[in-house]
C-alpha positions in Angstrom: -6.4 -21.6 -29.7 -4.1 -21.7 -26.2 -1.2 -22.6 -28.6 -1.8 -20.0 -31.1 -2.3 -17.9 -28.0 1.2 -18.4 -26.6 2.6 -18.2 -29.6 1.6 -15.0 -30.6 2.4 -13.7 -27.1 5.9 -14.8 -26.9 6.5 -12.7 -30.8 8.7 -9.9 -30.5 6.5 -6.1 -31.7 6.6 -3.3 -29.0 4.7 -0.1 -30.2 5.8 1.1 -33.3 7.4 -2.1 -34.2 4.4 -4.5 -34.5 5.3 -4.6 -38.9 7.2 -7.6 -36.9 4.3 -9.5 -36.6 2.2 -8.9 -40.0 2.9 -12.2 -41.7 2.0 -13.8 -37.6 -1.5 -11.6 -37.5 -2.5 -12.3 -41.5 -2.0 -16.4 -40.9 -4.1 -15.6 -38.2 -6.8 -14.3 -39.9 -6.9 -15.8 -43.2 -9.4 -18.8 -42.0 -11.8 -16.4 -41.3 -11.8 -13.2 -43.5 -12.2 -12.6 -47.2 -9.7 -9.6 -47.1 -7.0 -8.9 -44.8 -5.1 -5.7 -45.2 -2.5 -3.3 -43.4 -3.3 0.5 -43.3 -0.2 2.9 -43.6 -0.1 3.0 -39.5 0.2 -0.7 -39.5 -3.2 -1.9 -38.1 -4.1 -5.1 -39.9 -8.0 -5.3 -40.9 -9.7 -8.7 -41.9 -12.8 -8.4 -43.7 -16.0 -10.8 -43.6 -18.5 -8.8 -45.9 -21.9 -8.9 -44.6 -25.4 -8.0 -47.3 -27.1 -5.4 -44.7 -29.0 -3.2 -47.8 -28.1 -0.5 -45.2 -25.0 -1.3 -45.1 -24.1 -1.6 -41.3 -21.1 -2.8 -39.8 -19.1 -3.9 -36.8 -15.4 -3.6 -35.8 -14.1 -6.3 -33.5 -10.9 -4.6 -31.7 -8.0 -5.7 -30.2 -4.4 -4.3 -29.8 -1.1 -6.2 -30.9 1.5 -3.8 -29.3 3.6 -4.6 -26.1 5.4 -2.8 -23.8 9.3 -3.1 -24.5 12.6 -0.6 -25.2 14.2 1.3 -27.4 18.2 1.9 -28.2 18.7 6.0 -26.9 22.9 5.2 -27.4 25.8 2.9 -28.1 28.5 4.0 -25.8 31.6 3.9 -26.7 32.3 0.8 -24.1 29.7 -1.4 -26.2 26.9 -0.4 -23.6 23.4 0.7 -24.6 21.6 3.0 -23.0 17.3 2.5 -23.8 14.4 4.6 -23.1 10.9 2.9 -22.1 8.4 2.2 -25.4 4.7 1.9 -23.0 4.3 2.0 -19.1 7.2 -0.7 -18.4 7.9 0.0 -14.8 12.0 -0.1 -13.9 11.2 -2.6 -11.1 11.2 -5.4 -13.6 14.1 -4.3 -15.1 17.9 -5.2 -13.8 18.7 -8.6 -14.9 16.0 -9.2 -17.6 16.9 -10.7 -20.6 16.5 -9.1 -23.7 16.5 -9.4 -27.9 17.9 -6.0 -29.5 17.0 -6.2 -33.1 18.9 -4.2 -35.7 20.5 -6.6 -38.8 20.1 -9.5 -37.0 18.7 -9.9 -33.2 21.3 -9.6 -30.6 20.8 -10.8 -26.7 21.5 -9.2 -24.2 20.9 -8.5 -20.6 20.2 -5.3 -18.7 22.4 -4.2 -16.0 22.6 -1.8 -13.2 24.9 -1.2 -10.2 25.8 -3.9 -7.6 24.3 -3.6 -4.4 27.7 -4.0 -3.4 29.2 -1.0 -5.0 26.1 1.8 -4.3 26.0 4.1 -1.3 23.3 5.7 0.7 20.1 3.6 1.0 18.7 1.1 -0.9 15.0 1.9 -0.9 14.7 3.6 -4.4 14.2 1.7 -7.2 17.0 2.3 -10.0 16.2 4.6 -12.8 16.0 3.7 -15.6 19.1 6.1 -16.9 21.1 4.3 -14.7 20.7 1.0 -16.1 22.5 -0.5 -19.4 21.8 -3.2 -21.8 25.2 -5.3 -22.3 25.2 -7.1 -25.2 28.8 -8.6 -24.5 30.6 -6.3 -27.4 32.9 -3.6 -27.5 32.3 0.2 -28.7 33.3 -0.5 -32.4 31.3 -3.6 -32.6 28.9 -2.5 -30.6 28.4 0.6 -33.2 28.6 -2.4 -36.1 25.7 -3.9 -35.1 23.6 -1.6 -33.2 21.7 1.5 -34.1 19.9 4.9 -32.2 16.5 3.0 -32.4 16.4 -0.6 -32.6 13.6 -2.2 -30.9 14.5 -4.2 -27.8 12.3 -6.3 -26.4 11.9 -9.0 -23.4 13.2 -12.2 -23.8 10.8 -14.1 -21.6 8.6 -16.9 -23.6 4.9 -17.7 -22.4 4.2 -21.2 -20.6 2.1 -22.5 -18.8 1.5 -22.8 -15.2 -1.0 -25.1 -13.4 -4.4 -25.8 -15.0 -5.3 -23.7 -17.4 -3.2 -20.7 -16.0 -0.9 -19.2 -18.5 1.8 -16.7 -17.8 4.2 -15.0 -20.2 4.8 -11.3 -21.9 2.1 -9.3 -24.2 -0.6 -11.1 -23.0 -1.9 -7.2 -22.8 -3.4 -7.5 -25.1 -2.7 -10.2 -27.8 -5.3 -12.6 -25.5 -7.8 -10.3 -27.0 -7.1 -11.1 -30.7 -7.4 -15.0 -29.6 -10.6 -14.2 -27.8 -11.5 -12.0 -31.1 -10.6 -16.0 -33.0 -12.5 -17.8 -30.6 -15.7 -15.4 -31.9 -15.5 -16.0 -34.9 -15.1 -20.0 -34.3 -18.0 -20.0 -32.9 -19.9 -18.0 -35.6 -18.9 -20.4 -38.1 -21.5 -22.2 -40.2 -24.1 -18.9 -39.0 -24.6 -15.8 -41.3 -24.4 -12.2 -40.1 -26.5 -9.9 -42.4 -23.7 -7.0 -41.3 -19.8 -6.7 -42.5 -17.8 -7.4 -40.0 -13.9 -5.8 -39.4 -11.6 -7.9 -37.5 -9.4 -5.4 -35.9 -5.4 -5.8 -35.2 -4.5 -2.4 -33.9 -1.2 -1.0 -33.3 0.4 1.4 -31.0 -2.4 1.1 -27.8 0.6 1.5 -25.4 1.9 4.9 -26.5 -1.7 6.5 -27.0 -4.0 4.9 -28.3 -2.9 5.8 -32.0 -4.1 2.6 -33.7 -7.5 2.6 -32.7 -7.9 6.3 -33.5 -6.7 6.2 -36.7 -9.1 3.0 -37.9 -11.7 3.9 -36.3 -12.0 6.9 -38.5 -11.4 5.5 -41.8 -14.0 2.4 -40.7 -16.6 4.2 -39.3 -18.4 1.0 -38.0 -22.2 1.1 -37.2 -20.6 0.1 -33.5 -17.6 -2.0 -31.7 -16.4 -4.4 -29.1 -13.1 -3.7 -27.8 -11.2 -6.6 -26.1 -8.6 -5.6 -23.6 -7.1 -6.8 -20.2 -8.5 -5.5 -16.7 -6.4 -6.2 -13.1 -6.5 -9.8 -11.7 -6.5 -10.6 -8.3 -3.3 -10.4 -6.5 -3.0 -10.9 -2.8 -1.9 -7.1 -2.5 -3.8 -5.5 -5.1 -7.2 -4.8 -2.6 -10.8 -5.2 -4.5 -12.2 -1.7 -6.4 -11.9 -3.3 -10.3 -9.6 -6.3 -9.3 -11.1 -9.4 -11.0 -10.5 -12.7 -10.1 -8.7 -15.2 -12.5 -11.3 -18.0 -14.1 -14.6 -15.7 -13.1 -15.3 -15.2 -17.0 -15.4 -12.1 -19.1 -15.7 -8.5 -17.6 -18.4 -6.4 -18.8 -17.8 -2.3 -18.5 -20.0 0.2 -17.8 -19.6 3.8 -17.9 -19.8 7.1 -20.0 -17.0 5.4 -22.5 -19.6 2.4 -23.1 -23.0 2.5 -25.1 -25.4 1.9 -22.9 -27.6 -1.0 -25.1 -24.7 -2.9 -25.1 -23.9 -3.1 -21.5 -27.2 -4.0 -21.2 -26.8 -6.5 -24.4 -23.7 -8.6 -23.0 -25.3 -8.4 -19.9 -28.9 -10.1 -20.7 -26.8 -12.9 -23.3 -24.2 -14.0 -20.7 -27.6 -15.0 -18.3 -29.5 -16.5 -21.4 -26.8 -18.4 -22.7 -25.1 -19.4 -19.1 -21.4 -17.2 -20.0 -19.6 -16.4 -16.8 -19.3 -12.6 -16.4 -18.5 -10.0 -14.1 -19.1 -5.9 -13.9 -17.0 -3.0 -14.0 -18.2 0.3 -13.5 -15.6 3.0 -15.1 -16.4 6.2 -14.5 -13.7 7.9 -16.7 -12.7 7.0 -20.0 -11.1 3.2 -19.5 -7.5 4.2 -20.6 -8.1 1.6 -23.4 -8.2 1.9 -27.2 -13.1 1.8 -26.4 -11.9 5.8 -25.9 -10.6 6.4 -28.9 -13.4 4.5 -31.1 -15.9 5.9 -29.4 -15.2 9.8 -29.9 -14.0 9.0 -33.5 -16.2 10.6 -36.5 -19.4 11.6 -35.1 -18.8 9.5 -32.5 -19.1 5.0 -32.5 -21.1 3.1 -30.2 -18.7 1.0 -28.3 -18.1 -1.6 -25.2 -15.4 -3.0 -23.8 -14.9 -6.7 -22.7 -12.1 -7.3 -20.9 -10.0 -10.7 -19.4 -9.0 -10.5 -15.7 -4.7 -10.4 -16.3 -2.4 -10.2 -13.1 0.9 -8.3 -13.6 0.1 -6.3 -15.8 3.3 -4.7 -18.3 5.6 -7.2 -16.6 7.1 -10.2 -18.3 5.1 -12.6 -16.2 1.6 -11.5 -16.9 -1.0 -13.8 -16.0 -4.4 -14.7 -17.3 -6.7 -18.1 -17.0 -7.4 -19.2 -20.3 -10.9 -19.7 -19.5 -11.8 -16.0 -19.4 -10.0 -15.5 -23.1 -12.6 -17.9 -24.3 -15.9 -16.9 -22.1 -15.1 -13.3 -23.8 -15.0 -14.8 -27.4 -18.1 -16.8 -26.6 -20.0 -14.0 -25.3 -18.6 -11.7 -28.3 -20.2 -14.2 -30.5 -23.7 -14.5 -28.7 -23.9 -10.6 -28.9 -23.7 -10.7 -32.6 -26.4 -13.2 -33.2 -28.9 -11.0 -30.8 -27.6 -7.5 -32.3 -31.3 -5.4 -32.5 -29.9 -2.4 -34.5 -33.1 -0.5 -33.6 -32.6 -0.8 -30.2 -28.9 0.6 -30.6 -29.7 3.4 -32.7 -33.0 4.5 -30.6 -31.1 4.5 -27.0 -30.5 8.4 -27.4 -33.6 8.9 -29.4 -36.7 10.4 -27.1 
């Protein structure tokens, strides 16, 4: 699973571009589902029919979008100007590496203004309207190859750093389709009586589009929701900063059902899964919001995997935590009591 995790991290498919990826997501899949399909939005569903005479289900969620760029112009120098696709913060900008893909994918690298050659102080990062991809061509060409747009995205490939620490781009939030793999690996050989949706949403990182739009055609009985939370980072102080290898995080709040809080947190003690608990007293500014206000409304929690740097190119995760989520995922399912779900607003 860690190779089929880096490799799906370092594939190019910002929001709105993850079509890029289908063929990736559906080999993914196809060991595991007896139907895989793409909606007209692009989320890619895998089905496991289940034989629950009531006919309950459950959606296992995870995003496929990144953060990435988007072609605004081709000057007539050959330079192209971008707008952001997703929170990408400018900081990580001048001098990254990129792919711009039209006809064929083109590098380039994005530019800004020498030190040398600005005025005034340096404190301010540079915006982003002052920055350029150069691809190395002139305006003709340029216009020849390049469109008003093209998806760009980030170079940088996913490796591995010491251990079991991995570091690369889109690990927000393709790590939660491999811990969505890893659950179902371990339910192989065990029957669910309920259908089960396997869940590749799409556009997360521009409002939470994907998940609002399955959610409503689905309609599952309830969902799990796999995203990233903040690692620890010397800086980055303690109040829902997770440290990496500590397991699987566990949310509470008014976005979460409460009998499943209380679900992933009585299996992780019986079955020994390393967990720790956030307490989110908003809405979780994940894709859990928009499933669980979809329809008449979807029981939902959110498990998420401790990530450092986040919507950089060097996000960081221990592979550990990808895996304690998909093991507790799985444990869940096998202790599901549908009565207690659907009697926890119920005097």
């Amino acid at each position: 699973m860690k190779e089929k995790l880096l490799k799906l991290a370092g594939a190019d498919g910002i929001s709105g571009f993850e079509f890029s990826m289908e063929n990736h997501i559906r080999e993914l899949l196809s060991p595991y589902c007896e139907t895989i399909e793409a909606d007209g939005m692009g989320n890619i569903i895998g089905t496991i029919p289940g034989s629950d005479p009531d006919g309950r289900s459950v959606m296992l969620e995870a995003h496929i979008d990144g953060i990435g760029l988007m072609v605004s112009k081709v000057h007539e120098d050959g330079f192209l100007s971008f707008v952001p696709v997703g929170g990408v913060d400018s900081v990580i900008l001048p001098g990254a590496e990129v792919t711009v893909w039209d006809k064929e994918p083109l590098y380039g690298v994005i530019g800004a203004k020498p030190p040398h050659l600005q005025t005034g102080g340096q404190e301010e990062a540079t915006a982003i309207s002052d920055m350029v991809i150069d691809i190395g061509l002139s305006g003709e060409n340029a216009k020849d190859k390049v469109s008003v747009g093209d998806m760009v995205c980030f170079r940088e490939k996913p490796c591995a750093l010491m251990g079991e620490v991995l570091s690369g781009k889109s690990f927000d939030d393709r790590a939660g389709l491999i811990s969505l793999l890893v659950c179902l690996e371990e339910l192989k050989g065990k029957t669910l009586p309920f259908t089960i949706h396997i869940v590749a949403a799409v556009q997360e990182e521009v409002g939470l589009r994907g998940a609002a739009m399955v959610s409503e055609r689905l309609m599952p009985s309830c969902a799990f929701v796999v995203d990233v939370c903040h690692g620890d980072t010397p800086d980055g102080g303690s109040e829902s900063i997770f440290k990496l290898g500590s397991g699987a995080v566990v949310s509470f709040g008014p976005n979460i059902h409460p009998y499943l809080s209380s679900l992933a947190k009585q299996v992780a003690k019986e079955d020994d899964i390393s967990v720790s608990f956030d307490a989110d007293g908003g809405d979780t500014g994940t894709d859990a919001w928009a499933v669980q206000v979809a329809g008449s409304g979807i029981p939902v929690l959110l498990l998420s995997i401790p990530l450092r740097y986040m919507h950089t190119t060097v996000e960081t995760l221990h592979y550990d935590d990808v895996v304690s989520v998909g093991k507790l995922l799985a444990a869940m399912l096998l202790k599901l009591d549908w009565e207690a779900l659907l009697c926890t607003f119920q005097n």
